[in-house]
C-alpha positions as CSV (number, residue, x, y, z in Angstrom):
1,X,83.8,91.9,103.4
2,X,86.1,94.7,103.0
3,X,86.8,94.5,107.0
4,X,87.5,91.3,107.2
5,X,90.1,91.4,104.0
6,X,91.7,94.6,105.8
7,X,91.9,92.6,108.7
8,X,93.3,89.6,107.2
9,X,95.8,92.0,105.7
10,X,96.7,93.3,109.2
11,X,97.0,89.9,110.5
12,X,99.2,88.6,107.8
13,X,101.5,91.4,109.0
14,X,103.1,90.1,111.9
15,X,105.0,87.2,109.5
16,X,108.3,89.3,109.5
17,X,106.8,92.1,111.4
18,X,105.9,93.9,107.9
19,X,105.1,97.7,109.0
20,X,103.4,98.8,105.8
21,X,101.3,95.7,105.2
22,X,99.9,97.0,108.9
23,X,99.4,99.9,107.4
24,X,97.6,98.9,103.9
25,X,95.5,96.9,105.9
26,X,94.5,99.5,108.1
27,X,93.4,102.2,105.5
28,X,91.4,98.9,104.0
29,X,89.7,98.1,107.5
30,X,89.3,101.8,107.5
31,X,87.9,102.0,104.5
32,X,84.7,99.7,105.8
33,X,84.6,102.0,108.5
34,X,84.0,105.1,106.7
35,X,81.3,103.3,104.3
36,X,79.2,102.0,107.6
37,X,79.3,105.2,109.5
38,X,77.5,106.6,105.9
39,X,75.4,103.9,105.3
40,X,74.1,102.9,108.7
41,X,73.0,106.2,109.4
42,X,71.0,106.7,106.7
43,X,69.3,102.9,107.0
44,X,68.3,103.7,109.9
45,X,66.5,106.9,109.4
46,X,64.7,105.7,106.6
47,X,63.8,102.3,109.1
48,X,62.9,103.7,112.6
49,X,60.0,105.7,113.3
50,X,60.3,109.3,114.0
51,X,59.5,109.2,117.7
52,X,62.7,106.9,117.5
53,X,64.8,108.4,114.7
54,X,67.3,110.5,116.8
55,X,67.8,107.3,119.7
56,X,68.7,104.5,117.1
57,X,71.0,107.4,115.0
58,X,72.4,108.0,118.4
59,X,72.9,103.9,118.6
60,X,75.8,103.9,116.1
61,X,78.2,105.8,118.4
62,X,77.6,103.7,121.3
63,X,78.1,100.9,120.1
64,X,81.7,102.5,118.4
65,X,82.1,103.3,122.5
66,X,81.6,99.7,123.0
67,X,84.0,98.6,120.8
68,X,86.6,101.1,122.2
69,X,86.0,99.5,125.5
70,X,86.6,96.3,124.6
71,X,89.7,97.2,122.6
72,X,91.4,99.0,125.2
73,X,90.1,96.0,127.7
74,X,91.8,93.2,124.9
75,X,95.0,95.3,124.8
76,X,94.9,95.7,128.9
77,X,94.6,91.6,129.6
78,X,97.4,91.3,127.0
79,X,99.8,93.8,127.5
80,X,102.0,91.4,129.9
81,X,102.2,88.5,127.2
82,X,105.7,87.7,125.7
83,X,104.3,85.4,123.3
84,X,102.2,86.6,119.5
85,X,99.2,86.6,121.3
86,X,100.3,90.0,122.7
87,X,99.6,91.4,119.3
88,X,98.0,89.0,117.3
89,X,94.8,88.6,119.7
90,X,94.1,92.5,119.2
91,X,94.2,92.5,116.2
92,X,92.3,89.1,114.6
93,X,89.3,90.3,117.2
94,X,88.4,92.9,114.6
95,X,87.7,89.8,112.4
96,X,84.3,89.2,114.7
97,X,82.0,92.2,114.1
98,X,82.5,92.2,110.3
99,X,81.7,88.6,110.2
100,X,78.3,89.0,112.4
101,X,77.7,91.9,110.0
102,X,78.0,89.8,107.0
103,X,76.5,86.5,108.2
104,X,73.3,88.1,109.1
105,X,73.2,91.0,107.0
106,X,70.8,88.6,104.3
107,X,68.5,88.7,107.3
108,X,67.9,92.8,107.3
109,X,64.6,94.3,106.1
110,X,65.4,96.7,103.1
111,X,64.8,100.2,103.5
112,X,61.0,101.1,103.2
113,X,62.1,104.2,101.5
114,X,63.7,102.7,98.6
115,X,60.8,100.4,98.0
116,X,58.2,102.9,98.3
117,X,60.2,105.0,95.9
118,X,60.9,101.9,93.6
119,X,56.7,101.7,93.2
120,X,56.8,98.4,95.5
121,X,54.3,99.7,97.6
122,X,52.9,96.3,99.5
123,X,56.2,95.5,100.1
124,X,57.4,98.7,101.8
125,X,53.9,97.9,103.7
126,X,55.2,94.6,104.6
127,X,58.7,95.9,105.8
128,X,56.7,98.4,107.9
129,X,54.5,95.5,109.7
130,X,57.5,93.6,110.5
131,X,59.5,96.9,111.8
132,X,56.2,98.7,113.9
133,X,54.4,97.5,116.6
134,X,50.7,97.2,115.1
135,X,48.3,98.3,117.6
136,X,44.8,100.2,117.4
137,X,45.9,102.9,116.6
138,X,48.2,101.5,114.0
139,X,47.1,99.4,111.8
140,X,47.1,98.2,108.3
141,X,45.5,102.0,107.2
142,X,48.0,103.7,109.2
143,X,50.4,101.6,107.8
144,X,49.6,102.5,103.9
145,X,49.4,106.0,105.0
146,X,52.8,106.0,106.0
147,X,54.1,104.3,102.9
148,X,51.9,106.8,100.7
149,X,53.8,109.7,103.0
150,X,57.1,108.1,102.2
151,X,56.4,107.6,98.7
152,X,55.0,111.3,98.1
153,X,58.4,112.7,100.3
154,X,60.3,110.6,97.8
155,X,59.3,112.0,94.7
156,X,59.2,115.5,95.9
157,X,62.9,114.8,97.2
158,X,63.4,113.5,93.4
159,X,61.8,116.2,91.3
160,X,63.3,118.9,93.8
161,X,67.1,117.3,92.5
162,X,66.0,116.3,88.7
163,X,69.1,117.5,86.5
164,X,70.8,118.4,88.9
165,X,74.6,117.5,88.5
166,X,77.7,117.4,90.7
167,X,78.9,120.8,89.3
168,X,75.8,122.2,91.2
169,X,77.6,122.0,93.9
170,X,80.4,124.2,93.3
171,X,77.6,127.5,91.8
172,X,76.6,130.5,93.5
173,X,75.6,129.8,97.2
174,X,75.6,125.7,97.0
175,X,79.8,126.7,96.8
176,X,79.7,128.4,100.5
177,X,77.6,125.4,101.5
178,X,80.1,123.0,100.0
179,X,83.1,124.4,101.7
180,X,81.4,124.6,105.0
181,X,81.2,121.0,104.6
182,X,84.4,120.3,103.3
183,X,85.7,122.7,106.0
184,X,83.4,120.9,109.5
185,X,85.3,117.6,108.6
186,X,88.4,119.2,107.4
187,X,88.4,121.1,111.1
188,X,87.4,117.8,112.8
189,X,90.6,116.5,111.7
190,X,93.0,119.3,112.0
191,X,91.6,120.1,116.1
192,X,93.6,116.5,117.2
193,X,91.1,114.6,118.4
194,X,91.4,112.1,115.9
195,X,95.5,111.8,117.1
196,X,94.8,112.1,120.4
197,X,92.3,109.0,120.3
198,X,95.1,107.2,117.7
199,X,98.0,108.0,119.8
200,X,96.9,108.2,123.3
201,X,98.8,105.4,124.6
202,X,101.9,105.9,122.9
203,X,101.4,109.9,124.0
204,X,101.5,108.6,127.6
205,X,103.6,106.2,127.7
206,X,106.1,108.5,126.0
207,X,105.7,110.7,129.3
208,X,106.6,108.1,131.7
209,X,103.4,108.0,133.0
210,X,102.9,105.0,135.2
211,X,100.1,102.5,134.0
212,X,98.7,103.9,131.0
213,X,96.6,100.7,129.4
214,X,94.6,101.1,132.6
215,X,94.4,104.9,132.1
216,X,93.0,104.1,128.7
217,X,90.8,101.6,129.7
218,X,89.2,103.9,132.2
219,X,88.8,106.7,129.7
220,X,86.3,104.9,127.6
221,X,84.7,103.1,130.1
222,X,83.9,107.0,130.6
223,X,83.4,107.9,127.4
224,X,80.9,105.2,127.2
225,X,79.4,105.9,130.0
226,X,78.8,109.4,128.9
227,X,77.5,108.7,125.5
228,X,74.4,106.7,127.0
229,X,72.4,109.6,127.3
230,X,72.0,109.7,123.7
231,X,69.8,107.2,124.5
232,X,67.1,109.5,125.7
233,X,68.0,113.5,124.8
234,X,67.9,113.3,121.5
235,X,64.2,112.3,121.3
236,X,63.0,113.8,124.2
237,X,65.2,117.3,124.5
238,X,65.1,117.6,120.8
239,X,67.7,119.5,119.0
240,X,66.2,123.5,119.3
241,X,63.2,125.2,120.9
242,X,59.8,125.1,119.4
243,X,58.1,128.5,119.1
């Protein structure tokens, strides 16, 4: 909901070529962004298996490739117009994921991990059923199992955290940890990449360079390209050596 609104505000823009409307209703779109990069994550860790874990976590970045491909691809067929479509088409297509999200969002288990550690055992069990495979091997025991694993995780998780406030995180050696934090997306920010994947076009257009919406286009067609082998490294390299 809060991308489509930030869209909308985006759209409604263009009447009078309003700059900072643009802009409120970027930092709204923006906004959803920054909530479903935390949330999706997290669902689905606590959804896939963990042969799977580290391929659908990888998913989330593809499919941000994706949509980089088909912006810079939108902006490409477009660039040549003369009429509104030549901004107006970019930016009313951001109206179409956010909609899909929130028409079949209703339609998405919920997370087996909050159920198990709400006490709703059978239906974390039923979650599971519809999410694995059942074979053999896994069946309804292995499936219990698994929700008593999840549950027992989730209280240890809990009683490892009871009392523990906000300030914690500013004592003794959770500060160092808190600032290393702060400081990894601070860093992120301050190293340009963000700018130079914002302001890419307008970097090389300002250089004269000749045919830079095709020079963009290309670049994440790479980028995608590159980020497929998330699909298989993560799960199969693993992230360090086993002793």
């Amino acid at each position: 909901m809060i991308g489509l609104i930030g869209t909308l505000i985006q759209a409604l823009s263009t009447i009078d070529r309003q700059y900072w409307v643009l802009i409120a209703g970027k930092i709204v779109l923006n906004v959803s962004v920054g909530i479903a990069s935390a949330v999706v994550g997290v669902y689905l860790s606590e959804c896939a298996p963990a042969s799977l874990r580290g391929t659908l976590m990888s998913n989330y970045n593809i499919i941000q490739n994706v949509g980089y491909v088909l912006a810079a691809a939108t902006v490409y067929g477009v660039v040549n117009r003369t009429d509104t479509l030549n901004w107006l088409l970019p930016i009313c297509l951001q109206f179409v994921l956010p909609a899909v999200i929130l028409a079949t969002s209703p339609f998405l288990p919920e997370s087996p991990r909050w159920l198990a550690g709400q006490g709703r055992l059978e239906e974390a069990a039923a979650v599971l059923r519809s999410l694995r495979k059942m074979t053999v091997e896994y069946n309804d025991e292995a499936v219990m199992a698994e929700v008593l694993e999840i549950q027992a995780a989730y209280e240890d998780s809990r009683r490892l955290h009871d009392g523990i406030g906000w300030f914690e995180l500013f004592k003794g050696a959770n500060l160092r940890r808190t600032l290393i934090a702060i400081g990894l997306q601070s860093l992120q920010q301050a190293q340009g990449v963000s700018f130079v994947s914002n302001y890419i076009l307008v970097t090389l257009v300002s250089l004269g360079i000749n045919n830079p919406y095709t020079i963009v286009l290309v670049l994440y067609v790479v980028l995608f390209v590159s980020s497929l082998g998330a699909f298989y490294f993560p799960d199969r390299v693993g992230r360090r050596t086993r002793e």
